[in-house]
C-alpha positions as CSV (number, residue, x, y, z in Angstrom):
1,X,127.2,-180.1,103.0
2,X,130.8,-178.8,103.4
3,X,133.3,-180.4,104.9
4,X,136.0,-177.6,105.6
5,X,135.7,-176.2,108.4
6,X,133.7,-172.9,109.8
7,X,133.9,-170.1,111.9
8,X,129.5,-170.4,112.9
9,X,128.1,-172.4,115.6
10,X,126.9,-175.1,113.2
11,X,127.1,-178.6,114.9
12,X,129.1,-180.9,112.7
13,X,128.7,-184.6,112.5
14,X,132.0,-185.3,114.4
15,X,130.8,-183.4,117.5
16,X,126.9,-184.7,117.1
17,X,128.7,-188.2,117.2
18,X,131.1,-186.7,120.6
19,X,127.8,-185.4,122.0
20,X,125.8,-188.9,121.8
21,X,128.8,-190.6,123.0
22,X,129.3,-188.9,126.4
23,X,125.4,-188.9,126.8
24,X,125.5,-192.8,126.7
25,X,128.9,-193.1,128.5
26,X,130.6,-194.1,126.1
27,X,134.8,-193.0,125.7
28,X,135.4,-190.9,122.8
29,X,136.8,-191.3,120.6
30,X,134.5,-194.2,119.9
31,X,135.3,-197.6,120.0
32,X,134.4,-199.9,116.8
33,X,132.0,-201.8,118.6
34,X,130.1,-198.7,119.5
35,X,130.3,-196.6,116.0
36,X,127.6,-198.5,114.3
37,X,125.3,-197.6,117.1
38,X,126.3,-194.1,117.1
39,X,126.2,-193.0,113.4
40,X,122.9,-195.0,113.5
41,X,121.4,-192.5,116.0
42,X,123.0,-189.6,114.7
43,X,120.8,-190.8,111.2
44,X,117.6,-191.3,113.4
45,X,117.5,-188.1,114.7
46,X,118.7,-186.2,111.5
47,X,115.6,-187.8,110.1
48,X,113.5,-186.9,112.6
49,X,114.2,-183.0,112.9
50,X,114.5,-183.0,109.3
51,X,110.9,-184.6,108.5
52,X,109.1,-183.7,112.2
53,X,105.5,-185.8,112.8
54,X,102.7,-184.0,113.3
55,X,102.6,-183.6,117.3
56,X,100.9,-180.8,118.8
57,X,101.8,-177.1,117.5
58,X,103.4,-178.8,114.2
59,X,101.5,-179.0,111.4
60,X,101.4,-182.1,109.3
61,X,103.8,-182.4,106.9
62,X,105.7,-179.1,107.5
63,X,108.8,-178.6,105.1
64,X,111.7,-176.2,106.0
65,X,113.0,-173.4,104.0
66,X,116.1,-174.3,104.0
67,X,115.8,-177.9,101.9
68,X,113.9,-175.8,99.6
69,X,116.4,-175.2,96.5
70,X,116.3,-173.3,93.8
71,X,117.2,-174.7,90.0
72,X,118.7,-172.4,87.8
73,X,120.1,-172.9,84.2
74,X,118.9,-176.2,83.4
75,X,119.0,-176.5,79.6
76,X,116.3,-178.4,76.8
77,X,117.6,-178.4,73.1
78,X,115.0,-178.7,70.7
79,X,113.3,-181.2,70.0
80,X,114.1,-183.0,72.9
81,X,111.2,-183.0,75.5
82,X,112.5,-184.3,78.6
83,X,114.9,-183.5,81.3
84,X,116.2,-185.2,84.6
85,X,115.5,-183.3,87.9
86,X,118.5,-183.3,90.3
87,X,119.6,-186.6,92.4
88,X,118.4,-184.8,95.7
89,X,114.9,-184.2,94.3
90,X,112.0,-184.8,96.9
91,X,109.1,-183.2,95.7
92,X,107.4,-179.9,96.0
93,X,107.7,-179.1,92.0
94,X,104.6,-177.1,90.9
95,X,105.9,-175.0,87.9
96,X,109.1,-174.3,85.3
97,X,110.1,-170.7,84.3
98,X,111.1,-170.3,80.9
99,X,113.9,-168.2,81.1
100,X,115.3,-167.3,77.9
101,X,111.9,-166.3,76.4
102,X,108.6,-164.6,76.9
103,X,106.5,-167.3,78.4
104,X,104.0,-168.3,80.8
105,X,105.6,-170.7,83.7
106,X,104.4,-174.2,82.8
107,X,102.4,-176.4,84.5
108,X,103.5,-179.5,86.2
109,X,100.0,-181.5,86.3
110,X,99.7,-185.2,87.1
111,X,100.6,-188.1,84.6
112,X,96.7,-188.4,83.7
113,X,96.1,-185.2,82.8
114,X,99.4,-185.0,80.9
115,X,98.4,-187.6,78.5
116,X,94.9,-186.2,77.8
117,X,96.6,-182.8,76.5
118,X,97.9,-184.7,73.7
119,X,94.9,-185.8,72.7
120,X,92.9,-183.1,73.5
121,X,93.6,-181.4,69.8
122,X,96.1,-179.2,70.7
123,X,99.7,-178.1,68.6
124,X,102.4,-181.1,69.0
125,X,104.7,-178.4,69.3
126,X,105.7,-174.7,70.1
127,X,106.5,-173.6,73.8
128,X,105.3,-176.0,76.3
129,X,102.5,-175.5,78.3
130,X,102.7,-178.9,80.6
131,X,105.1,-180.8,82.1
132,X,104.8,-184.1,84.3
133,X,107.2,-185.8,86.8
134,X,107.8,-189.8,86.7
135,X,110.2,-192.2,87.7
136,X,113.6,-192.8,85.4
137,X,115.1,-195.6,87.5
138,X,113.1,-197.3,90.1
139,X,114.7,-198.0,93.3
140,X,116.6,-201.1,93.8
141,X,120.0,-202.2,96.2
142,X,122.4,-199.5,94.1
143,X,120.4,-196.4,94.0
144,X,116.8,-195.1,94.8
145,X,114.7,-193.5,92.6
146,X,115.4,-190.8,90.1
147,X,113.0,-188.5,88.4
148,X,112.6,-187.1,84.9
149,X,110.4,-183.8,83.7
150,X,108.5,-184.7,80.0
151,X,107.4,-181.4,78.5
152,X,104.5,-180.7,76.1
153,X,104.2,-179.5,73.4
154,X,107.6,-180.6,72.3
155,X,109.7,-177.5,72.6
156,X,110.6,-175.8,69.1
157,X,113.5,-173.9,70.1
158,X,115.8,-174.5,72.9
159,X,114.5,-173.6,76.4
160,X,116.5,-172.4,79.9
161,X,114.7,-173.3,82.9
162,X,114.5,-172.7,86.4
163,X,112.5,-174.1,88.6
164,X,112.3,-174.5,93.1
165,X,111.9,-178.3,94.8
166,X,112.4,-179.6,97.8
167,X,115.6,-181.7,98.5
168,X,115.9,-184.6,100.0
169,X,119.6,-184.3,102.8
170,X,122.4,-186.6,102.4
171,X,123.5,-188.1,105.3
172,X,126.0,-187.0,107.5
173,X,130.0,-188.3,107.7
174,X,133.4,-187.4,109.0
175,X,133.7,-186.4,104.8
176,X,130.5,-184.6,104.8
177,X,130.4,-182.7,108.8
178,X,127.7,-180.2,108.3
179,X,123.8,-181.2,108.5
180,X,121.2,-179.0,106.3
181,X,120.0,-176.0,109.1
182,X,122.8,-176.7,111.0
183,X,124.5,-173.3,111.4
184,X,120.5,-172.0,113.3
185,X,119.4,-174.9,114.5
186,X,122.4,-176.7,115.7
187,X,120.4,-177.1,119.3
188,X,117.8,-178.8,118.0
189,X,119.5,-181.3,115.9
190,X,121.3,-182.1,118.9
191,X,118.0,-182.7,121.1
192,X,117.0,-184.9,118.6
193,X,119.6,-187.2,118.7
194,X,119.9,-187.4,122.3
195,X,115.6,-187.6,122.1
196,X,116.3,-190.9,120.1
197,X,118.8,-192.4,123.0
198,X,116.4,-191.8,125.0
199,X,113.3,-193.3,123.2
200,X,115.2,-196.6,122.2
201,X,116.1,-196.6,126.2
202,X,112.7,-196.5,127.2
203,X,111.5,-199.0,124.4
204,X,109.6,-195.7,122.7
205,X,108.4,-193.9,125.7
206,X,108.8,-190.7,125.7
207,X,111.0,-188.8,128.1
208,X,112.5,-185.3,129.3
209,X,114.7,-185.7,126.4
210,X,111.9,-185.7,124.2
211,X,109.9,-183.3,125.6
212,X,113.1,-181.0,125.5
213,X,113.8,-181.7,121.3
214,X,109.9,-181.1,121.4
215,X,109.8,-177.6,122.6
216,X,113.1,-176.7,120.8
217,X,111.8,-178.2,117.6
218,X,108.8,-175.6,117.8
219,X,111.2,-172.7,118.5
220,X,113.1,-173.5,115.5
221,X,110.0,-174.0,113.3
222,X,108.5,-170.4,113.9
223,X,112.3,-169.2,113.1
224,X,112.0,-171.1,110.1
225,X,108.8,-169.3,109.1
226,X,110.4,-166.2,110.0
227,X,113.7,-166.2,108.2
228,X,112.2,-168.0,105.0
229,X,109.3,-165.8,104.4
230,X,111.1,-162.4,105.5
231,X,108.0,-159.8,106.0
232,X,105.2,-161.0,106.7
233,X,102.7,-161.1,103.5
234,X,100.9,-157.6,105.2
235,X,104.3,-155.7,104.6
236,X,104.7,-156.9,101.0
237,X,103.0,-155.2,97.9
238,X,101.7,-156.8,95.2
239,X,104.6,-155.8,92.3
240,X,101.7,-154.5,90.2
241,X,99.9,-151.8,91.5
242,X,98.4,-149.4,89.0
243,X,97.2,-145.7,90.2
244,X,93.7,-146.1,90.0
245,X,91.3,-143.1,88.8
246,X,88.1,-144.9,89.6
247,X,86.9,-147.1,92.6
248,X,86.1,-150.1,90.2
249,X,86.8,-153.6,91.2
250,X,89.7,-154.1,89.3
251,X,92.0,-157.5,88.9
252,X,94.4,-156.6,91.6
253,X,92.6,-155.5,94.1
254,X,90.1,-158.6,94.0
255,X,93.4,-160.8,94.2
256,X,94.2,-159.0,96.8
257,X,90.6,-159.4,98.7
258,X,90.2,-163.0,98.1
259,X,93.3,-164.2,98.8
260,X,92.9,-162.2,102.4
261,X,89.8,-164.5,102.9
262,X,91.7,-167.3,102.0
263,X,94.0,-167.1,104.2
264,X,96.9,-166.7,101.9
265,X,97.6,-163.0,102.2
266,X,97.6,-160.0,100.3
267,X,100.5,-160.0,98.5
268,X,100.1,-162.7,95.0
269,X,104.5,-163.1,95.2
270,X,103.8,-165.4,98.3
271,X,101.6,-168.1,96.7
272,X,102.2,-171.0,95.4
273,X,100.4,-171.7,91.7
274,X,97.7,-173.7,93.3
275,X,97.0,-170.9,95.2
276,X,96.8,-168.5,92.4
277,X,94.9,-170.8,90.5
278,X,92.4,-170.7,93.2
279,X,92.2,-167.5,93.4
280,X,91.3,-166.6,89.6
281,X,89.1,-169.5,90.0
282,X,86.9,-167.8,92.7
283,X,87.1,-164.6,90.5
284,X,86.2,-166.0,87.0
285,X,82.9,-167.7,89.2
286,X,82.3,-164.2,91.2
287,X,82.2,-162.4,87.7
288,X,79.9,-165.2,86.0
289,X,77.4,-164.8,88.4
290,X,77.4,-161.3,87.9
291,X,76.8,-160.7,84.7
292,X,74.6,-163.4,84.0
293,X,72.9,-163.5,87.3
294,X,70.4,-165.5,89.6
295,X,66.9,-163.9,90.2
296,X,66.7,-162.0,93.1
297,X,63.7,-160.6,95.0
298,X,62.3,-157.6,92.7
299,X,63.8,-159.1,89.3
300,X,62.3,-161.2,86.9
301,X,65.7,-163.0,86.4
302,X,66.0,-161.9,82.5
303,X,67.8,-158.7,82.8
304,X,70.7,-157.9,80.5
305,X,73.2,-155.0,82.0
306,X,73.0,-152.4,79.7
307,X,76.9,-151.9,79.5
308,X,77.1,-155.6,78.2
309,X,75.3,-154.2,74.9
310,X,77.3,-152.0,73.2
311,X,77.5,-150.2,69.2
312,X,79.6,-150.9,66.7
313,X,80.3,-151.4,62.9
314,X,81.2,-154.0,60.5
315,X,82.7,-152.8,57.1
316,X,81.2,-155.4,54.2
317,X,83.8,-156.4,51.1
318,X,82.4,-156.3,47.8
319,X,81.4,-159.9,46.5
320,X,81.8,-161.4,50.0
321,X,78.1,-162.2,51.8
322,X,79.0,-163.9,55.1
323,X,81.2,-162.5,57.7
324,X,82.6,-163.4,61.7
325,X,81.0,-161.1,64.5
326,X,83.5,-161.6,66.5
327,X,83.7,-164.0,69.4
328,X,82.4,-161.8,72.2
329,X,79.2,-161.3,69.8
330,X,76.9,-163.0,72.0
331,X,73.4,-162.0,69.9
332,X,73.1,-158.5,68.0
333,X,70.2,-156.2,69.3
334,X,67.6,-154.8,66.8
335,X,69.0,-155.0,63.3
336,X,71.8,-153.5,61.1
337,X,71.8,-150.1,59.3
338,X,73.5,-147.9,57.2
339,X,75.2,-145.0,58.0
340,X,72.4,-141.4,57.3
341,X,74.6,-140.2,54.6
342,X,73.7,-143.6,52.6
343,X,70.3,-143.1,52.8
344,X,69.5,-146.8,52.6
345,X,66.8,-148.4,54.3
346,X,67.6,-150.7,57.6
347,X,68.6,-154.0,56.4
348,X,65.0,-156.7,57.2
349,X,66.7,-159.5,59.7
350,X,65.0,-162.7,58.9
351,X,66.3,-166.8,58.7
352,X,69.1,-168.9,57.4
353,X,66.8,-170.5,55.3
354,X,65.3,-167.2,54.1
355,X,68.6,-166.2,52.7
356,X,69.7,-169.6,51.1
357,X,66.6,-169.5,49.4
358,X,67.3,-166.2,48.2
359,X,70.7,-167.4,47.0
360,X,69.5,-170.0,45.6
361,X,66.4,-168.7,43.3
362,X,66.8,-165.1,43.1
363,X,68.5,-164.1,39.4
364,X,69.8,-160.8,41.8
365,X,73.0,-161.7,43.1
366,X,75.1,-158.4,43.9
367,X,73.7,-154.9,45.2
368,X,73.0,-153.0,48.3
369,X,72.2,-155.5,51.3
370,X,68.5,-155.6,51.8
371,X,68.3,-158.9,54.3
372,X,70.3,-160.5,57.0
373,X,70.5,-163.6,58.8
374,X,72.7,-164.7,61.8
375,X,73.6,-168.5,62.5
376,X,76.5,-170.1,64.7
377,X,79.2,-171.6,62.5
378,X,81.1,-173.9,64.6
379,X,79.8,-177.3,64.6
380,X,82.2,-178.9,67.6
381,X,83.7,-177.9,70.4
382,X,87.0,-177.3,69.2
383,X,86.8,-173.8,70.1
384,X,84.2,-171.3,71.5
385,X,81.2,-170.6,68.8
386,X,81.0,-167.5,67.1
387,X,78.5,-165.7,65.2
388,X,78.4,-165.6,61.6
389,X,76.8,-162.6,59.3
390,X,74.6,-163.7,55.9
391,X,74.0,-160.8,53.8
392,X,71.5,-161.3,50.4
393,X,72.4,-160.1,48.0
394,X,76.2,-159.8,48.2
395,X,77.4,-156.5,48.5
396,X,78.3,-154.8,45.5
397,X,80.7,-152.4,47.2
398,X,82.0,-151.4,50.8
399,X,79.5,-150.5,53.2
400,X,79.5,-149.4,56.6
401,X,76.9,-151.4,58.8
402,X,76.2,-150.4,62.5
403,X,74.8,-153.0,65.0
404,X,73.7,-153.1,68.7
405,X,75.0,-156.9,70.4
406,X,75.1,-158.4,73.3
407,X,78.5,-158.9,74.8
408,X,80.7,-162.1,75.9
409,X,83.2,-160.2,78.6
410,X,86.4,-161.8,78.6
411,X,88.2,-163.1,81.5
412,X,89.9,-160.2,83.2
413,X,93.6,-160.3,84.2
414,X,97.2,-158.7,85.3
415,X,96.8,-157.3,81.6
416,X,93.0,-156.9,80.9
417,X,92.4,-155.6,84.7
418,X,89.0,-154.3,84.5
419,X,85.7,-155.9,84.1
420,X,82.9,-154.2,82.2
421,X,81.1,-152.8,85.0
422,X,81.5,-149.6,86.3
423,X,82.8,-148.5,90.1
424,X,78.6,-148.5,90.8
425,X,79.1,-152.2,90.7
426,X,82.2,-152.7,92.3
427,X,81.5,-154.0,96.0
428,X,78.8,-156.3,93.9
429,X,81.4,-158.1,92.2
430,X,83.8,-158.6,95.1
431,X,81.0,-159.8,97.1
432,X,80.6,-162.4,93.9
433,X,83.7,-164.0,94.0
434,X,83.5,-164.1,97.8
435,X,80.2,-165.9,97.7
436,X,82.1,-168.3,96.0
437,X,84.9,-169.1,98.4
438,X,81.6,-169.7,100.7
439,X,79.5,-171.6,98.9
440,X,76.8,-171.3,101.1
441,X,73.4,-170.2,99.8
442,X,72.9,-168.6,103.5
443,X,76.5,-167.3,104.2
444,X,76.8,-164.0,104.8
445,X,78.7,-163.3,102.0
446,X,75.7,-164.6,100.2
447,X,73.5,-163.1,101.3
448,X,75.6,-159.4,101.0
449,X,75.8,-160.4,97.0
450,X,71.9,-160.4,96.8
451,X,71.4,-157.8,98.3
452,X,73.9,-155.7,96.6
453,X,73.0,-157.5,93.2
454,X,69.6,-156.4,93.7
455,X,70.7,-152.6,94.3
456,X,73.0,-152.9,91.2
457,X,70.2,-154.1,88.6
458,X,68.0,-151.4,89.9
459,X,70.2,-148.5,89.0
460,X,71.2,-149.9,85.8
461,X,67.7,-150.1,84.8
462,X,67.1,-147.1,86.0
463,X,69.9,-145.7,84.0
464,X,69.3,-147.8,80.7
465,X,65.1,-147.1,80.7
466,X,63.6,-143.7,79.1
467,X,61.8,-141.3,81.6
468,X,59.5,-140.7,78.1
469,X,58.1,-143.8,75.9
470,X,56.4,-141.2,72.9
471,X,53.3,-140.3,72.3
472,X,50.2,-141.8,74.6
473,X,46.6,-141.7,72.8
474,X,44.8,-143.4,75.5
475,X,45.5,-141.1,78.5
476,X,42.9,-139.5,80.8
477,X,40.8,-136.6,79.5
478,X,43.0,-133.3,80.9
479,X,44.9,-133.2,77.8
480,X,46.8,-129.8,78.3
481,X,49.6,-131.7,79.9
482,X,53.1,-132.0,78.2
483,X,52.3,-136.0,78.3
484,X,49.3,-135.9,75.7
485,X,49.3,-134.0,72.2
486,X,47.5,-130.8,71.8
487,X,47.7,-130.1,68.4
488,X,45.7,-131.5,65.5
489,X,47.3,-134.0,63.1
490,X,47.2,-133.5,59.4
491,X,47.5,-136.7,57.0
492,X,47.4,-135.8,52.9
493,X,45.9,-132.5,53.7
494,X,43.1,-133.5,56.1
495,X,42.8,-132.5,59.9
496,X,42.0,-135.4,62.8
């Protein structure tokens, strides 16, 4: 707050205090006896304008745009993993942008949650990833509180920061004239104080006064809205929009869709982080359903989506026999083989105690794979399990092994945007993640993913099954059909 003067219609303290004064009859400028009373109800209804209760077209705890501040340049030298937030801090703190280097914005979580990263196993140090709020100096009869940030990991290289809160307003004084909104809302702050004569008047009843602050006060809220938020969040586009070629259900545009239902809008630059948590949230459960999902009428609940099981190779290294698949190997479909130019038979997949057996007694050590085993290797939960490979005998040389496997999709996102299915399965998936914002087994949205689940594992079985099995020796007797064989068979020179 500036005390120099100004060419806008922003009330000042000085003519709130005139205002009051006149309305109470008292002579300005005001007597000694009287300034105590005065400044006190200037206070009061700076207070209430600046923090309105929830009456009728306010909703609870509404904050105003402009006590929201922005923090820029605050500065953490390495190793040190704390930093104090501004005196005028009053809440509203949800994440810190690293702005120096490439990082995601870290989280501020509660103190609880804090404490159980560090022992959750994770790296003392490196760019943080957390960061709590707690009191420095508790309040007492010099100062109220202050507030300090504690980062983790402990940073390992010195970190700018900015970050937005909401301040808490200083009071207003002949040194300090102008009130926070003053210069658009000058009316209001003026109703409010003379709202508060009134109310101590009437012992807390409400008056004309009131009602008049009242119906300003909502006037000045839905400017508030206005001027803060610019556009509303229709108008805005998202700032990444790729040109799309397909009509799959792609990251963005099922950002877009959920936070519509919502209620937050289309564009992701006007949430908050909770908000975008929320969001991914809905679309990480949308997609799990979807590719592992619930029986519906006509399936037998035990289909696997034939694009989730695609073909690829591993390369062996001579005198090494176990290998990682990789952790979106989920299972490997059918067995490994060699390539035709190798002309080696398909290697025999059998158990993990097959092949340590081997190990152990066979004199044959090193050669061409003949057998194969496939185990999980991690033995806590320190990270996600992978498969492991067990060749017997070790490979005597490189060799190029092709395998079908079932695939783990990873989660998709502003830089994986696509999910494994194709544009056939697109309105499936939306209606997924809508399913569960409604988390209703009869909502409509629902219902609309079982039906449309139903329609997408028909096609791709449709698409993944043969129209022709082979040969069929037990069909009916017209035999001069393409279906049945019409030639004889000749085995070591004999006819059947």
């Amino acid at each position: 707050m500036s005390s120099s003067a100004e060419s806008t219609l922003g009330i000042t303290h000085s003519e709130l205090e005139q205002n009051i004064a006149r309305h109470m009859g008292i002579t300005y400028p005001i007597a000694s006896a009287n300034t105590a009373e005065v400044a006190d109800i200037v206070r009061s209804g700076l207070n209430q304008f600046y923090y309105p209760i929830a009456i009728e077209g306010v909703e609870p705890g509404f904050k105003w745009g402009f006590l929201r501040v922005l923090w820029t340049g605050e500065s953490v030298t390495a190793p040190a993993n704390t930093f104090a937030l501004p005196d005028d801090f009053g809440g509203g703190l949800e994440e810190i942008y690293v702005t120096n280097l490439s990082a995601a914005p870290i989280k501020v979580i509660d103190r609880r949650a804090f404490e159980a990263q560090k022992v959750g196993g994770a790296s003392a140090t490196g760019t943080p990833k957390y960061a709590t709020i707690y009191v420095s100096a508790a309040a007492g009869v010099s100062e109220s509180e202050r507030y300090t940030v504690a980062l983790y990991p402990t940073p390992d290289a010195d970190l700018t920061l900015s970050f937005e809160y909401d301040r808490i307003p200083g009071a207003t004084s002949s040194s300090s004239e102008y009130p926070y909104g003053a210069q658009m809302h000058s009316e209001t702050i003026l109703a409010s104080c003379l709202a508060i004569v009134e109310l101590r008047a009437n012992e807390g009843a409400t008056g004309p006064f009131y009602e008049q602050f009242r119906a300003k006060l909502l006037s000045s809220i839905e400017f508030d809205k206005m001027h803060v938020s610019g556009p509303g969040q229709e108008e805005l586009h998202p700032t990444t929009s790729p040109t799309l070629t397909t009509l799959a259900a792609d990251y963005n545009r099922l950002r877009a869709e959920i936070g519509d239902m919502l209620g937050y809008g289309r564009s992701t630059q006007t949430w908050s982080f909770s908000q975008k948590e929320t969001v991914d949230r809905h679309i990480e459960n949308g997609l799990n359903w979807f590719y592992w999902p619930p029986q519906v009428p006509g399936d037998d609940g035990f289909h696997t989506w034939s694009f989730l099981k695609p073909s690829t190779t591993i390369a062996t290294v001579a005198d090494q026999e176990d290998y990682d698949l990789g952790i979106n190997v989920a299972s490997v479909v059918g067995t490994f083989t060699y390539s035709s130019s190798d002309g080696y038979q398909d290697i025999i997949i059998t158990n993990e105690n097959m092949i340590r057996s081997f190990r152990a007694a066979n004199v044959v050590q090193t050669g061409i794979p003949t057998h194969a085993a496939l185990r999980w290797k991690s033995d806590d939960a320190t990270a996600e399990n992978n498969l492991e490979l067990m060749l017997w005998p070790k490979p005597d040389a490189v060799y190029t092994l092709g395998y079908r496997y079932e695939f783990r999709p990873s989660k998709i996102s502003a830089t994986n945007l696509y999910s494994m299915a194709g544009p056939e399965h697109a309105m499936t998936i939306m209606y997924a993640c809508k399913a569960s914002i409604e988390n209703n087994p009869d909502g409509p949205f629902t219902r609309l993913f079982i039906q449309h689940m139903a329609a997408s594992l028909k096609r791709d079985k449709d698409r993944s099954t043969p129209e022709h099995w082979g040969y069929n020796g037990d069909g009916p007797n017209d035999h001069n059909t393409i279906d049945f064989r019409t030639t004889t068979v000749t085995y070591d020179g004999t006819q059947y």
